[in-house]
LUMMILUM-346292 format. One record per residue (C-alpha): residue number from 1; residue in three letters; x, y, z. Coordinates in pm, 1 decimal. Layout:
BEGIN
<NUM, 'ALA', <X, Y, Z>>;
...
***
This chain:
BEGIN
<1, 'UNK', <0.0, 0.0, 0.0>>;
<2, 'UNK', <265.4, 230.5, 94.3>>;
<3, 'UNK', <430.2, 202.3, -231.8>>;
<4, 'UNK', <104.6, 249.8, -463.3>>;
<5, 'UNK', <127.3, 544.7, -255.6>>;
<6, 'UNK', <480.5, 684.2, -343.3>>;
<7, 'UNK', <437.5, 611.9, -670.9>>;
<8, 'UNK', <86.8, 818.3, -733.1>>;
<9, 'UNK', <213.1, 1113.7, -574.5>>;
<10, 'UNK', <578.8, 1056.8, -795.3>>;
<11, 'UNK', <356.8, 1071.2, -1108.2>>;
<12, 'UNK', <161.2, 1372.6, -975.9>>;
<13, 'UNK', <457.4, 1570.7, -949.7>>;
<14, 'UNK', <627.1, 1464.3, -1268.9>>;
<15, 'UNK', <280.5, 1509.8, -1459.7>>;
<16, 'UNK', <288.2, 1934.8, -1339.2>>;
<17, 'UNK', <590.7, 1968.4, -1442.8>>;
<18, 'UNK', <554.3, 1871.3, -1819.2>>;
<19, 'UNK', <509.2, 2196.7, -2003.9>>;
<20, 'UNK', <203.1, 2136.6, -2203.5>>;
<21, 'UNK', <21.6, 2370.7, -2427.9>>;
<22, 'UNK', <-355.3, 2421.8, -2409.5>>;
<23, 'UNK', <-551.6, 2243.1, -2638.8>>;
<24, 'UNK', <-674.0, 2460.0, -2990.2>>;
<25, 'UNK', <-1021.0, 2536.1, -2984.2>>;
<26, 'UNK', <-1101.7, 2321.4, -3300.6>>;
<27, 'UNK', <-981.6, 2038.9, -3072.5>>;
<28, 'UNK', <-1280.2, 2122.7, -2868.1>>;
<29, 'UNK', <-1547.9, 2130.2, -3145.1>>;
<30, 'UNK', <-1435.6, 1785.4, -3277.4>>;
<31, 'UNK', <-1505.4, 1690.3, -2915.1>>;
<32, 'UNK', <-1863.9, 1797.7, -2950.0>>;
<33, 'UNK', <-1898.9, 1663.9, -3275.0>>;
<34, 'UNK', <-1806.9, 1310.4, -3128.5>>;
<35, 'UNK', <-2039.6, 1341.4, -2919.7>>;
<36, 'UNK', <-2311.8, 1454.2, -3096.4>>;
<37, 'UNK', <-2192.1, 1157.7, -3360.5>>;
<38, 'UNK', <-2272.2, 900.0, -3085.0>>;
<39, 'UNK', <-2575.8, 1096.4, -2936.2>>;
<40, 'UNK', <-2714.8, 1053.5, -3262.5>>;
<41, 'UNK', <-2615.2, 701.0, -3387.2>>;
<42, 'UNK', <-2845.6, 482.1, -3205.1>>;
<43, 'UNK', <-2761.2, 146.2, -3158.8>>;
<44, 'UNK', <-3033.7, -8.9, -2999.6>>;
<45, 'UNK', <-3227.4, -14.9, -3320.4>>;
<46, 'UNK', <-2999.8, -250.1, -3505.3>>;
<47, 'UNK', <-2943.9, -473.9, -3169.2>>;
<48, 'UNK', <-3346.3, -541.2, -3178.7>>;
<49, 'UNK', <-3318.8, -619.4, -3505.6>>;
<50, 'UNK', <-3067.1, -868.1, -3495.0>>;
<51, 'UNK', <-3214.7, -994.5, -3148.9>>;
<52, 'UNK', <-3554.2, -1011.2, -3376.9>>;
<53, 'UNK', <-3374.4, -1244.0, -3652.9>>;
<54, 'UNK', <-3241.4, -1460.7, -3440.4>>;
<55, 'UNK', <-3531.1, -1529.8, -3203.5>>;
<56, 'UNK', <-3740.5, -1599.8, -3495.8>>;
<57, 'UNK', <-4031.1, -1285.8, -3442.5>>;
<58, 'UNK', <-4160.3, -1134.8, -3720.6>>;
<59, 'UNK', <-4055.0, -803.1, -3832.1>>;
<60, 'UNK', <-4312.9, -562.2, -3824.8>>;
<61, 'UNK', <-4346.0, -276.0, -4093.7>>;
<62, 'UNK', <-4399.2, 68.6, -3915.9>>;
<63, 'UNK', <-4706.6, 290.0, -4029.6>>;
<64, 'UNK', <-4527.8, 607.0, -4027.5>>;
<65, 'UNK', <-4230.4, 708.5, -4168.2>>;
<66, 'UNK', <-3998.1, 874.3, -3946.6>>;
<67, 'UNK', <-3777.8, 1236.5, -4102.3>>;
<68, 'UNK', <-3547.4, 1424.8, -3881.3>>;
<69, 'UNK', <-3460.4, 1766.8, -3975.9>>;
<70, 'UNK', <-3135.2, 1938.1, -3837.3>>;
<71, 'UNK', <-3065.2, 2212.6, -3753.8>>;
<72, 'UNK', <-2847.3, 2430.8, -4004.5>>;
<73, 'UNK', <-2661.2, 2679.6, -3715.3>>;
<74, 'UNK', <-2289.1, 2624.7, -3770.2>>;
<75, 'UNK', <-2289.9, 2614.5, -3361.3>>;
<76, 'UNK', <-2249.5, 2274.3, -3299.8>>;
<77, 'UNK', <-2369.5, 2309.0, -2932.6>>;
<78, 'UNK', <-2721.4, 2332.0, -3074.3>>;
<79, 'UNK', <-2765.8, 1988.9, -3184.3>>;
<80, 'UNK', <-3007.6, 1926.3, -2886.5>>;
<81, 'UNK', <-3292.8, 2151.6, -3025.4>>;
<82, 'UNK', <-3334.9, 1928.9, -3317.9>>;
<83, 'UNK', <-3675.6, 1868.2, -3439.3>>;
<84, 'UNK', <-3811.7, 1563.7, -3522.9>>;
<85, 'UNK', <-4172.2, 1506.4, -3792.9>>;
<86, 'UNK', <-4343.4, 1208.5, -3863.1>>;
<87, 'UNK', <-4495.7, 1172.6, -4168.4>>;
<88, 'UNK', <-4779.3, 927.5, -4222.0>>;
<89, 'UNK', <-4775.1, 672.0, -4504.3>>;
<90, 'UNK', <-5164.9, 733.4, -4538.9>>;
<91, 'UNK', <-5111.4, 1082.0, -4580.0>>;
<92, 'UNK', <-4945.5, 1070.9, -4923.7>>;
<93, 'UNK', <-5184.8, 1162.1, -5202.4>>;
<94, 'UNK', <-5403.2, 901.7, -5341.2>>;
<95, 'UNK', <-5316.3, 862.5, -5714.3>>;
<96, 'UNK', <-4923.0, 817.1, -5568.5>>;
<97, 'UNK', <-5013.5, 565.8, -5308.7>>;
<98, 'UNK', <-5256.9, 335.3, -5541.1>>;
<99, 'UNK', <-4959.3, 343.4, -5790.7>>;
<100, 'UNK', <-4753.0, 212.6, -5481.0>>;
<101, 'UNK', <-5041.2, -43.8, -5389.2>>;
<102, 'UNK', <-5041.9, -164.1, -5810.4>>;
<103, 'UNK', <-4708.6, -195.7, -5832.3>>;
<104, 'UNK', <-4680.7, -460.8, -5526.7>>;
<105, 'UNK', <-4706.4, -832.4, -5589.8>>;
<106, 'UNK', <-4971.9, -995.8, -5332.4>>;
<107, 'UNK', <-4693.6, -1146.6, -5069.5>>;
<108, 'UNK', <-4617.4, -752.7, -5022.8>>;
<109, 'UNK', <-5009.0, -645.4, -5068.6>>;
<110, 'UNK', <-5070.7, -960.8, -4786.0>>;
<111, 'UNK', <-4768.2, -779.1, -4555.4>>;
<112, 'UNK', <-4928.0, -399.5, -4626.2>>;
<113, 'UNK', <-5244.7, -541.3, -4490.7>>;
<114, 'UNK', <-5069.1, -659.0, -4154.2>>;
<115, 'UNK', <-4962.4, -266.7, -4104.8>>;
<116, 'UNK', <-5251.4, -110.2, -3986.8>>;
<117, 'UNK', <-5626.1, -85.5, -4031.6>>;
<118, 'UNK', <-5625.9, 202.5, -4313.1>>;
<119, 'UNK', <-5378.1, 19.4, -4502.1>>;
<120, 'UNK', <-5556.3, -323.0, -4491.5>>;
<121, 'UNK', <-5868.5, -162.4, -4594.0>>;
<122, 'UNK', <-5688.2, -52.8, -4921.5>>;
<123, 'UNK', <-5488.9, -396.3, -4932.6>>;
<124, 'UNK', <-5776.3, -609.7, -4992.1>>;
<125, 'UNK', <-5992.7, -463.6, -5229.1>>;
<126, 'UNK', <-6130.9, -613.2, -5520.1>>;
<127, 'UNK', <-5989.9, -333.2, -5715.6>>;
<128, 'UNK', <-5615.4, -455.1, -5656.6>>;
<129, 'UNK', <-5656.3, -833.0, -5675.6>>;
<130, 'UNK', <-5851.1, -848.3, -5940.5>>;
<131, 'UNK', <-5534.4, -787.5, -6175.0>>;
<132, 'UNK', <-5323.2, -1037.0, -5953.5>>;
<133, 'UNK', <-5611.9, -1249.3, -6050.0>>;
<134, 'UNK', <-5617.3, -1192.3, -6412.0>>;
<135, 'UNK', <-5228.5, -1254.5, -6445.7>>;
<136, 'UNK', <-5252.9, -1544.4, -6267.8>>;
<137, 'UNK', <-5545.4, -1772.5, -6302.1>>;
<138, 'UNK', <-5730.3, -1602.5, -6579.9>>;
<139, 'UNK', <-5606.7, -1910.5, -6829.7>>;
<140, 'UNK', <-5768.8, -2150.8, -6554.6>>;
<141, 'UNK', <-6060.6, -1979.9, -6451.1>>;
<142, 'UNK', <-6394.9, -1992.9, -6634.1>>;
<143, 'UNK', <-6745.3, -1915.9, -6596.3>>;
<144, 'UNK', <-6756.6, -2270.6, -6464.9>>;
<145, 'UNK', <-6521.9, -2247.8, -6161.0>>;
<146, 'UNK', <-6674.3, -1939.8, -6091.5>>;
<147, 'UNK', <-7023.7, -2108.2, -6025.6>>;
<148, 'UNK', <-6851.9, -2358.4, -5784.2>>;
<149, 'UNK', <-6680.7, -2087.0, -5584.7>>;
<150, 'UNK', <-7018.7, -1961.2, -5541.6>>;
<151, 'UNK', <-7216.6, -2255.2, -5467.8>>;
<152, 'UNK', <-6818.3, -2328.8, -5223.7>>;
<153, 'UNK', <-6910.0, -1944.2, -5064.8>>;
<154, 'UNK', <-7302.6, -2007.5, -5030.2>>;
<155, 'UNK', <-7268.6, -2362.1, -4877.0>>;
<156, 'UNK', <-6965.3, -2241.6, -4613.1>>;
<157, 'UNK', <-7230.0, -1974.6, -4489.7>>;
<158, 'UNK', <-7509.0, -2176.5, -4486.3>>;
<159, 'UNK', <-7317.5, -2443.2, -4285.4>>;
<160, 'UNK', <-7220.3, -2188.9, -4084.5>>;
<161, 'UNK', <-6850.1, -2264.7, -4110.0>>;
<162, 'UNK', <-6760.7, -1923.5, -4239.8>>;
<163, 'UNK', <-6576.9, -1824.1, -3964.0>>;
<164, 'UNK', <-6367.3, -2162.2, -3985.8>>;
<165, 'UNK', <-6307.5, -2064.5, -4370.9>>;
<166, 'UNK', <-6157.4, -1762.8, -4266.4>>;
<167, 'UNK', <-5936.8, -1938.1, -4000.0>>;
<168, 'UNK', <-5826.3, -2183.7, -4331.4>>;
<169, 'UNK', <-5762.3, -1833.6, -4538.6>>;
<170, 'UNK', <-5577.3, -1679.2, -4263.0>>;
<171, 'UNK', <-5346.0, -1983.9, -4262.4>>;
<172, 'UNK', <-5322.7, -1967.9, -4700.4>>;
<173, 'UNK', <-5207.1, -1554.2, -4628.8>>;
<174, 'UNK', <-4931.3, -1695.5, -4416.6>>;
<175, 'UNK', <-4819.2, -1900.8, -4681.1>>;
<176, 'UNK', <-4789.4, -1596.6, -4886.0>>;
<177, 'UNK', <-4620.0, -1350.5, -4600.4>>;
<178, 'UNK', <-4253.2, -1274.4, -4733.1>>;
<179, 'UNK', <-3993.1, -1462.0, -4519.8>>;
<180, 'UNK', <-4045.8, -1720.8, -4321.2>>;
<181, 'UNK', <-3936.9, -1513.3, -4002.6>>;
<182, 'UNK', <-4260.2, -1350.0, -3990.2>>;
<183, 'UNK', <-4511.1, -1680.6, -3952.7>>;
<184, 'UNK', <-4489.7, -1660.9, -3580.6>>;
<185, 'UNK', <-4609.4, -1331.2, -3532.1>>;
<186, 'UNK', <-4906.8, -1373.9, -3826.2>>;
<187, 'UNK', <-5159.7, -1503.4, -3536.1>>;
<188, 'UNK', <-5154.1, -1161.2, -3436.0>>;
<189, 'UNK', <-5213.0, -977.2, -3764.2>>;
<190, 'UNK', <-5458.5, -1243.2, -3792.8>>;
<191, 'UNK', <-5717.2, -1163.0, -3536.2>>;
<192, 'UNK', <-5722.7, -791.3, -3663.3>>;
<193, 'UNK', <-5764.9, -932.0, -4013.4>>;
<194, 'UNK', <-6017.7, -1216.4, -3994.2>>;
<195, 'UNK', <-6289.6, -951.5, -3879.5>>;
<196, 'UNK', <-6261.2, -726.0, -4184.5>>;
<197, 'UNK', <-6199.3, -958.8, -4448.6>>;
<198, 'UNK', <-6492.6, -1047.3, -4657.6>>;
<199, 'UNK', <-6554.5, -1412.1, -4763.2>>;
<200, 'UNK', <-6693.5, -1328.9, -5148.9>>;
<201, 'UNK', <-6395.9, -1059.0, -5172.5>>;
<202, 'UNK', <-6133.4, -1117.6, -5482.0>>;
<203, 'UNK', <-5817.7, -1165.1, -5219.2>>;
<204, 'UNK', <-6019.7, -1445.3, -5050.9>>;
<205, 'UNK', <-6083.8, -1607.7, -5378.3>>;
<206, 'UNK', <-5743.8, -1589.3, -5483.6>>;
<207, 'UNK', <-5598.6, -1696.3, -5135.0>>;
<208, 'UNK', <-5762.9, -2031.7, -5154.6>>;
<209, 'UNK', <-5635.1, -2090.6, -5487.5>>;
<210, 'UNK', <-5313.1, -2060.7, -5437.2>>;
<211, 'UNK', <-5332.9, -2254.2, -5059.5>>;
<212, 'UNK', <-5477.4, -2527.5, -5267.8>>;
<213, 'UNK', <-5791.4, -2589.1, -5058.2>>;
<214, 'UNK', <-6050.5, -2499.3, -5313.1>>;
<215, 'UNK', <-6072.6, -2749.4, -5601.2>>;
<216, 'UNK', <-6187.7, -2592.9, -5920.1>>;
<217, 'UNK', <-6339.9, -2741.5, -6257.8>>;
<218, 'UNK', <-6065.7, -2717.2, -6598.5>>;
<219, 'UNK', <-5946.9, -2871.5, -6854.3>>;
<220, 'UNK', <-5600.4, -3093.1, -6909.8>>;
<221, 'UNK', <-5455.9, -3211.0, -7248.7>>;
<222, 'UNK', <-5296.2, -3507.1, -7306.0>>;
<223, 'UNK', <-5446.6, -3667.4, -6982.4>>;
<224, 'UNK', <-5318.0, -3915.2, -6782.3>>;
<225, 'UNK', <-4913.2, -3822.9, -6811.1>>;
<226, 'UNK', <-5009.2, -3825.8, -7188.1>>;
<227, 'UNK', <-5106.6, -4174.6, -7233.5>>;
<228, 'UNK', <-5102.7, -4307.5, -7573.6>>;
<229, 'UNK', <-5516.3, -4364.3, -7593.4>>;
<230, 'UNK', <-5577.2, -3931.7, -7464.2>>;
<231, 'UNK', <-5313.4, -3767.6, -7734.8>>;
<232, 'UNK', <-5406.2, -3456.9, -7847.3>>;
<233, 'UNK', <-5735.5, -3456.6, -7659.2>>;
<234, 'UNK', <-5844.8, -3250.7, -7392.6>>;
<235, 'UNK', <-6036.5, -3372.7, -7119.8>>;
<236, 'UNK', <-6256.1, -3156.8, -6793.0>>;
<237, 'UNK', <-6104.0, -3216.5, -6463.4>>;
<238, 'UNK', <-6148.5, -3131.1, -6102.5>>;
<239, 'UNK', <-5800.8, -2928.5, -5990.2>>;
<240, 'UNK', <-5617.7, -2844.6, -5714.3>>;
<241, 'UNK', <-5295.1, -2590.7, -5732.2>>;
<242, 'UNK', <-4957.0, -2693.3, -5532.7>>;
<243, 'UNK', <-4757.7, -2383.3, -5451.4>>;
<244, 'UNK', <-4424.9, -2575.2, -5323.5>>;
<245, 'UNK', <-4402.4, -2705.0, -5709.0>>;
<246, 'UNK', <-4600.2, -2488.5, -5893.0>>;
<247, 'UNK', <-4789.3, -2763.7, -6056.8>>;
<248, 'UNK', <-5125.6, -2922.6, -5983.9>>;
<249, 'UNK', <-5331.3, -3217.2, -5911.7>>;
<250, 'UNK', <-5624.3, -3322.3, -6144.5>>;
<251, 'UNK', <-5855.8, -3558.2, -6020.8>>;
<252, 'UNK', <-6080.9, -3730.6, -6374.8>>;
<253, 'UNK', <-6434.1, -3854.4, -6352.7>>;
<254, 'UNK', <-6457.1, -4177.2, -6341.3>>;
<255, 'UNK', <-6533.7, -4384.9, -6652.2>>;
<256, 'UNK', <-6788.1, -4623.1, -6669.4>>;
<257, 'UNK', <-6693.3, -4879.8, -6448.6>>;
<258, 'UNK', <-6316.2, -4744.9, -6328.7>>;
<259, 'UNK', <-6268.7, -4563.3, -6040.6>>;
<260, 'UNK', <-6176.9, -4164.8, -6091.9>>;
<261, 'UNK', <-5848.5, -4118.6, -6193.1>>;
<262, 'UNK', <-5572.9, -3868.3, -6017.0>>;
<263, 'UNK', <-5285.2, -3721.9, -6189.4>>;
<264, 'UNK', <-5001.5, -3508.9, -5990.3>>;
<265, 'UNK', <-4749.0, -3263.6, -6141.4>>;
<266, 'UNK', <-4955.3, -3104.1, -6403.6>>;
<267, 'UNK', <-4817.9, -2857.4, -6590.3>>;
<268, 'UNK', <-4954.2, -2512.7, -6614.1>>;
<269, 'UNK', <-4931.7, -2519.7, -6990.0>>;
<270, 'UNK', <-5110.7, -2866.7, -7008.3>>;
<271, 'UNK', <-5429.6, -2663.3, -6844.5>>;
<272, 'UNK', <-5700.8, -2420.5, -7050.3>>;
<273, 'UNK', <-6006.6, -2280.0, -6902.7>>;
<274, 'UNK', <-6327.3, -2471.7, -7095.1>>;
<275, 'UNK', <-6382.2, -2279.6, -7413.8>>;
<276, 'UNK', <-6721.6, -2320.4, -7383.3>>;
<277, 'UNK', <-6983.8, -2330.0, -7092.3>>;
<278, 'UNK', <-7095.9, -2695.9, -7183.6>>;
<279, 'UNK', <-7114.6, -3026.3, -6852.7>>;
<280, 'UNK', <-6882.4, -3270.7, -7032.3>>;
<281, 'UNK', <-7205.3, -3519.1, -6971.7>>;
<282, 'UNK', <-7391.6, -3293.5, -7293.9>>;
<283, 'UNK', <-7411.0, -3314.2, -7628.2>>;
<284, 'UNK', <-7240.8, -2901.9, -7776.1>>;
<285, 'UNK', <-7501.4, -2784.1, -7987.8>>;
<286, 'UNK', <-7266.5, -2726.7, -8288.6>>;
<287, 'UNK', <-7320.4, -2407.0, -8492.0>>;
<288, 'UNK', <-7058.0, -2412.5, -8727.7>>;
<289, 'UNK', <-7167.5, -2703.3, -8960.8>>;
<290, 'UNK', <-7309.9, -2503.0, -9235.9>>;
<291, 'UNK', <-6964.2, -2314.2, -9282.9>>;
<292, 'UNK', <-6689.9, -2630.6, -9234.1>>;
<293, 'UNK', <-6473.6, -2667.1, -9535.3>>;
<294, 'UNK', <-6158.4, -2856.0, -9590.7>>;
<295, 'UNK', <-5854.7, -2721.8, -9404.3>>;
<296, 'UNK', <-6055.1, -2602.5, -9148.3>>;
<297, 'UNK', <-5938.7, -2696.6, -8796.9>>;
<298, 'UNK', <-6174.7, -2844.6, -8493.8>>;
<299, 'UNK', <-6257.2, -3002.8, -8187.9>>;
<300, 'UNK', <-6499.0, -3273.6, -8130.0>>;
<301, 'UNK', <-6675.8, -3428.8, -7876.9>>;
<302, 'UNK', <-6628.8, -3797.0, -7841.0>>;
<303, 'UNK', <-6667.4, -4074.5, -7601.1>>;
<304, 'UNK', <-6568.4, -4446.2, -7547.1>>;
<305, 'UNK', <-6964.6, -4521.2, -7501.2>>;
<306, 'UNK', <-7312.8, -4354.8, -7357.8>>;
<307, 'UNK', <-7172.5, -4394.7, -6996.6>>;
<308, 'UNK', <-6832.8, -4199.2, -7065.4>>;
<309, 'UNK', <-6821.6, -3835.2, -7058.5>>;
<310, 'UNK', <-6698.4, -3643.7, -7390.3>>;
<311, 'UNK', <-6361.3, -3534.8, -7418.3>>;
<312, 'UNK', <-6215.4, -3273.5, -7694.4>>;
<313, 'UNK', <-6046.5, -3389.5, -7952.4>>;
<314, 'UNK', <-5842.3, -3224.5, -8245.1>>;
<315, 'UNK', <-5880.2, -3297.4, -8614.6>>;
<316, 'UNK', <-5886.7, -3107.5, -8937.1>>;
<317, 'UNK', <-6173.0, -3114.8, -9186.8>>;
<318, 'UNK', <-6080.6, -3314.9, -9499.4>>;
<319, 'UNK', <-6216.7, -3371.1, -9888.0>>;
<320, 'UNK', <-6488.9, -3621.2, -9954.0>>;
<321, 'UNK', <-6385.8, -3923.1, -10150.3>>;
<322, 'UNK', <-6611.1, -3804.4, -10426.7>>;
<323, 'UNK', <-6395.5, -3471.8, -10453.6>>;
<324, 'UNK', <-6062.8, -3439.5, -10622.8>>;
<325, 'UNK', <-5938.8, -3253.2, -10356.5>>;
<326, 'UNK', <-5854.9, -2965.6, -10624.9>>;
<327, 'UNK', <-5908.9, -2615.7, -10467.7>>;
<328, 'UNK', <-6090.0, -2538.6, -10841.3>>;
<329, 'UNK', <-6287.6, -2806.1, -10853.9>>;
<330, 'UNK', <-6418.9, -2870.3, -10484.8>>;
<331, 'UNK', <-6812.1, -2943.1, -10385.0>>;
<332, 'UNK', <-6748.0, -3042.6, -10046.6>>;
<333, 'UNK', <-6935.3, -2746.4, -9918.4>>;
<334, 'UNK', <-7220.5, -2823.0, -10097.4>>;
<335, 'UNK', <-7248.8, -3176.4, -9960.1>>;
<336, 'UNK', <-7466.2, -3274.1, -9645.8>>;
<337, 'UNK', <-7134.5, -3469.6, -9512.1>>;
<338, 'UNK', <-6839.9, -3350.4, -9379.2>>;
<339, 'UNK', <-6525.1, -3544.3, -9373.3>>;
<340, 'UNK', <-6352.9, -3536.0, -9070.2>>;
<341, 'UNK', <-5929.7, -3640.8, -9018.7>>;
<342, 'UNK', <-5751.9, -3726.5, -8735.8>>;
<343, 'UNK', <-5384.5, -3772.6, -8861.5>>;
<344, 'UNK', <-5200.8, -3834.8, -8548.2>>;
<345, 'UNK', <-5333.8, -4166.5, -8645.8>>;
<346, 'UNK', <-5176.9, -4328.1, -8918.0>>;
<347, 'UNK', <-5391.2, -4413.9, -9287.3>>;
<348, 'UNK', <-5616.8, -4685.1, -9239.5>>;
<349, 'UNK', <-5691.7, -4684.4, -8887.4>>;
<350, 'UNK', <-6034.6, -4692.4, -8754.4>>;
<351, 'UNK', <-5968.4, -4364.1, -8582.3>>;
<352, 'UNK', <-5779.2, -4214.0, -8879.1>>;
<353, 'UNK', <-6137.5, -4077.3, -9058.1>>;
<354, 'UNK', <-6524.3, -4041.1, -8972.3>>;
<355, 'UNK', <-6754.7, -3834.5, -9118.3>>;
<356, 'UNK', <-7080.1, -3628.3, -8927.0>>;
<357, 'UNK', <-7409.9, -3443.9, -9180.7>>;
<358, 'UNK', <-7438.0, -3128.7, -9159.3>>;
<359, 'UNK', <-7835.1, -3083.1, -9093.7>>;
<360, 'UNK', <-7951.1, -3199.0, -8768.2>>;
<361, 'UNK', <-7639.7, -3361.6, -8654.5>>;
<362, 'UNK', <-7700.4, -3525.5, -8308.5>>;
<363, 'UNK', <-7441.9, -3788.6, -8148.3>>;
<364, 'UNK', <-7302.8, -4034.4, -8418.1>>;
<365, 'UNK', <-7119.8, -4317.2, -8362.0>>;
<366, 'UNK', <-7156.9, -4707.3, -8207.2>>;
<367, 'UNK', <-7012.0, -4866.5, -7934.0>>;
<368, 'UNK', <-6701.8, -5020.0, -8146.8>>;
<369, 'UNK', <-6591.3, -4675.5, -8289.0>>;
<370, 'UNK', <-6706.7, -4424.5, -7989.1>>;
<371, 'UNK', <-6972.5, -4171.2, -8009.3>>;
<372, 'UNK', <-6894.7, -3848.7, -8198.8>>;
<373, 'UNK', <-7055.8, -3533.5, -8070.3>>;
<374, 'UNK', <-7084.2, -3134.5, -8117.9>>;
<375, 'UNK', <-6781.4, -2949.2, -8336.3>>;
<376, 'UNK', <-6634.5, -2629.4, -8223.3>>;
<377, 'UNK', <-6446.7, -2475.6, -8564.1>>;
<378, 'UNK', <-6112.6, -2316.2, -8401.6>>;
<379, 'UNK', <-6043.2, -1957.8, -8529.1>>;
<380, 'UNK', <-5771.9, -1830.5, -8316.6>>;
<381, 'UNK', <-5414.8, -1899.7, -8396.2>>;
<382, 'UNK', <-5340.0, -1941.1, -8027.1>>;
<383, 'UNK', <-5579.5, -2273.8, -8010.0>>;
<384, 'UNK', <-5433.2, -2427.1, -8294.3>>;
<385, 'UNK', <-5090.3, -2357.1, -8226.9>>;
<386, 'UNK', <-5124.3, -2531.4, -7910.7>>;
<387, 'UNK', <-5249.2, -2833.8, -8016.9>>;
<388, 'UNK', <-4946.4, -2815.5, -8324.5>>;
<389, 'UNK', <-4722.9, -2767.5, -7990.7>>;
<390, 'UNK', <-4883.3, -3120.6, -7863.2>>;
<391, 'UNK', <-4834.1, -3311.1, -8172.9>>;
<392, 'UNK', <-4694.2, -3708.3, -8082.7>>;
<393, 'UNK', <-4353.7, -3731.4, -8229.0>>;
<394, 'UNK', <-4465.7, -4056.8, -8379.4>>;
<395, 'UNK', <-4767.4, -4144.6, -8558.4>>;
<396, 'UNK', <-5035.0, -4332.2, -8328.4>>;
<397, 'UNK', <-5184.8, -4681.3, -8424.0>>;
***
């Protein structure tokens, strides 16, 4: 003790007797400016976040915008009368937020909605989802999936399982949240959600597409992983969508006497919406007949017998075997039959060529060569240069 003593008072002594110069004043300032440096850089920010990421909570998106103004005095002693504005998201004008809103894709529109109650209200209307919905499922979606998510919406409420349907929902729009960091806090965002979110609206119809709950009427080419009996044929199908593969599930009718068939991994370009609003159990009034010439392109109904329903298949119309086949010389329009080809198939099969009348054509057929039903003539170029695109590399038996 007595020498920590001595040797303090040693270095007292020795200390006063340096001859040191006062410090300049700018020494001083950059002093102040240190500490204004570390007065102002907060680190307690960053440590939540990083205690946030690595605890697994969500990260949650604040509804105002913080902007601090300085100010401009060269006196750096002032720095404590800084001011500090918030400026509200909400309070930027309308055309320049909805440009915000369109531009966002619906994982961000689905984390907007979790910020507060004016932005959610904005989030998920029909307005916005409606184009997510076009881009999307548009190809997919006809007028007859719409009826069943109708009848799906009337039946939930009438069962009275609505609220349970929005529970199922609320689980789909955690699917969709950006990063999987944020799942455990949705339960929260959730419960403020659930209340305000209609069942008929757009976002809830899109939602349980993409979760893959609600199964929706379409149609599949080349069925069955393109078995050799369904080429270039297109058949109606009951689908579901899987978002981990992007692909979907189509379940078949069944056939007669086999059991409904379930394919997985179906393509999004394999899939069309039906063309036209007709139960694959009827007969398509065709309306076309009277204008079919050769070179024309089609679909027809057909079906294995009377307990099958029709599937759409692609063929070409062709010259009569009383005609030439010279462009000149041709009467096939003038005859009561049309010739019908299928060439996938090669020249004398059974399936290569059948023929339908023109006036008061019904189902044709037997039970050895399958029933022929109603014609659709195909006009666009996109129709027939999808079924070019499906063409079997090798001619069919």
């Amino acid at each position: 003790m007595l020498f920590f003593l001595i040797t303090c008072v040693s270095f007292i002594f020795f200390y006063n007797s340096l001859p040191l110069k006062p410090l300049p004043h700018w020494a001083c300032e950059i002093r102040l400016v240190s500490l204004w440096f570390w007065k102002d850089l907060s680190f307690l920010p960053l440590a939540n976040f990083l205690k946030t990421i690595l605890s697994g909570h969500s990260i949650q998106v604040p509804p105002k915008m913080s902007m601090k103004k300085r100010s401009t005095s060269s006196k750096v002693d002032n720095f404590d009368e800084a001011t500090t504005e918030e400026i509200c998201l909400l309070d930027l004008p309308e055309l320049v937020l909805d440009s915000i809103l369109e531009r966002l894709p619906p994982d961000g529109l689905c984390s907007m909605a979790g910020v507060c109650r004016g932005l959610r209200d904005r989030c998920t209307s029909d307005r916005l989802w409606e184009r997510h919905m076009k881009r999307k499922w548009d190809q997919v979606i006809g007028p007859a999936a719409h009826r069943e998510w109708q009848w799906h919406m009337v039946s939930r409420k009438e069962s009275g399982f609505e609220r349970s349907q929005r529970r199922g929902l609320m689980r789909s729009l955690s699917r969709l949240w950006p990063f999987s960091l944020m799942r455990s806090n949705f339960d929260t965002t959730a419960k403020e959600m659930k209340s305000s979110l209609p069942i008929d609206s757009i976002m809830t119809w899109y939602l349980a597409l993409e979760s893959g709950k609600f199964w929706f009427p379409a149609q599949v080419y080349n069925r069955e992983n393109g078995h050799v009996g369904f080429m270039l044929s297109c058949y109606d199908a009951e689908l579901c969508y899987d978002s981990r593969t992007d692909t979907f599930q189509a379940r078949y009718p069944p056939h007669g006497r086999r059991a409904a068939a379930v394919e997985n991994g179906v393509t999004w370009d394999r899939l069309r919406a039906p063309p036209i609003d007709t139960s694959p159990h009827d007969l398509h009034i065709s309306d076309c007949l009277n204008e079919l010439r050769p070179g024309d392109h089609i679909e027809i109904q057909w079906r294995r017998n009377k307990e099958f329903p029709y599937g759409w298949w692609y063929g070409v119309v062709g010259h009569l075997e009383s005609c030439d086949g010279s462009d000149n010389y041709c009467r096939c329009l003038e005859s009561d039959a049309v010739a019908l080809e299928f060439n996938q198939y090669t020249p004398g099969s059974r399936w290569r060529q059948t023929s339908v009348h023109r006036k008061d054509h019904r189902e044709e057929g037997n039970e050895a060569d399958g029933f022929y039903g109603g014609i659709r003539k195909l006009h666009a170029n996109d129709e027939i240069s999808m079924w070019m695109r499906l063409w079997p590399a090798e001619i069919l038996e």
